[in-house]
C-alpha positions as CSV (number, residue, x, y, z in Angstrom):
1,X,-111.0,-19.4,-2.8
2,X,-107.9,-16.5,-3.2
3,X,-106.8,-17.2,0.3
4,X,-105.6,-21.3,-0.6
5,X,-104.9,-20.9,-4.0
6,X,-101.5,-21.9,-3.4
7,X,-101.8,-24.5,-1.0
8,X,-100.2,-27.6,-2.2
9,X,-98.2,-30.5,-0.5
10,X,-96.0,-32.9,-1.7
11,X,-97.0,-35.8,-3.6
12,X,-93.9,-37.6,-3.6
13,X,-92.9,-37.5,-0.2
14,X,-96.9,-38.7,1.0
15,X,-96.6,-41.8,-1.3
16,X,-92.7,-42.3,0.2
17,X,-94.3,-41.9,3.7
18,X,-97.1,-44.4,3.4
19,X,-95.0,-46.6,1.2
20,X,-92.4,-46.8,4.1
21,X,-95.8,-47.2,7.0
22,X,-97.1,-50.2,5.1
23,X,-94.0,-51.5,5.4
24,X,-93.6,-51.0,9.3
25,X,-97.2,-52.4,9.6
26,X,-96.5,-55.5,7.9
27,X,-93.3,-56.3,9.1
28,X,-95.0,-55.6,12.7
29,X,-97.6,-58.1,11.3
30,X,-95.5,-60.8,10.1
31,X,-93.7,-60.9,13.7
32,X,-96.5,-60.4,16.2
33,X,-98.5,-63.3,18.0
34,X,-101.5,-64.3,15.9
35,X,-103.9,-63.3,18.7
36,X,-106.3,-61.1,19.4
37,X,-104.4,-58.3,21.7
38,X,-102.1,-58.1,18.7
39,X,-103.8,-57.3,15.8
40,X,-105.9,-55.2,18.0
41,X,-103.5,-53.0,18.3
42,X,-102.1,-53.2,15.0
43,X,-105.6,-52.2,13.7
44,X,-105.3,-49.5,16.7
45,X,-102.2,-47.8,15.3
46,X,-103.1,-48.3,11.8
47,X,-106.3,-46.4,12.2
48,X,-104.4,-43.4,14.0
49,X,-101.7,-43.1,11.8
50,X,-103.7,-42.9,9.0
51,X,-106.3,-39.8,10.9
52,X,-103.3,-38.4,11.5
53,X,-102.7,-38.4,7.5
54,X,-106.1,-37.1,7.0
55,X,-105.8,-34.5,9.5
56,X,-102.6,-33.1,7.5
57,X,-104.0,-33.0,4.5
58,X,-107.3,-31.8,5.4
59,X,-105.1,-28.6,6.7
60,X,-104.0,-27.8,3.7
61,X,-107.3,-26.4,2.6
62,X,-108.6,-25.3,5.3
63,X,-111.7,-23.5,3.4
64,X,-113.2,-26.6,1.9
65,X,-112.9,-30.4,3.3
66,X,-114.2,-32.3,6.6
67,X,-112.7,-29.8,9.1
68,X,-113.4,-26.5,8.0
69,X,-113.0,-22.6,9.3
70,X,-115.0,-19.5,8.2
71,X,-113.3,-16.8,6.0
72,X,-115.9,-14.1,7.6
73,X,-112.8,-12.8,10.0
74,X,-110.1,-13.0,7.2
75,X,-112.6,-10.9,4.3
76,X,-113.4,-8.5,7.5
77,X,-109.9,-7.9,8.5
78,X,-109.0,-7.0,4.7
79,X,-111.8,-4.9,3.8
80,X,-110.6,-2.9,6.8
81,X,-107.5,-2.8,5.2
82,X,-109.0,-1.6,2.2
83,X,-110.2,1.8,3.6
């Protein structure tokens, strides 16, 4: 579509960022208790950080993807325009 043609997000600064996570998560690995509470919520805040990831991205195109929004409004507003 015209409307996210130019949509883009930065590829280096996503791979620094999970980069940089993975190395929170293991260091929070390596030092927790080997039990069940704590990789519990290891796997807990894994899993949100990384929706929270996907939900970014997925924003970037919001016309296409998992989460998605109608461009009926957006071609009505500018064929009013175009009168």
């Amino acid at each position: 579509m015209y409307e996210q043609s130019n949509a883009s997000f930065s590829r280096p600064l996503l791979v620094v960022m999970v980069l940089r996570l993975i190395l929170v998560f293991v260091s929070f690995g390596l030092f927790a208790p080997r039990n069940l509470t704590a990789v519990a919520s290891l796997f807990a805040a894994a899993s949100a950080v990384s929706g929270a990831i996907f939900v970014i991205l997925d924003m970037y195109m919001p016309f296409t993807g998992l989460i998605q929004i109608s461009s009926a409004p957006l071609r009505s507003a500018l064929d009013n325009l175009g009168q």
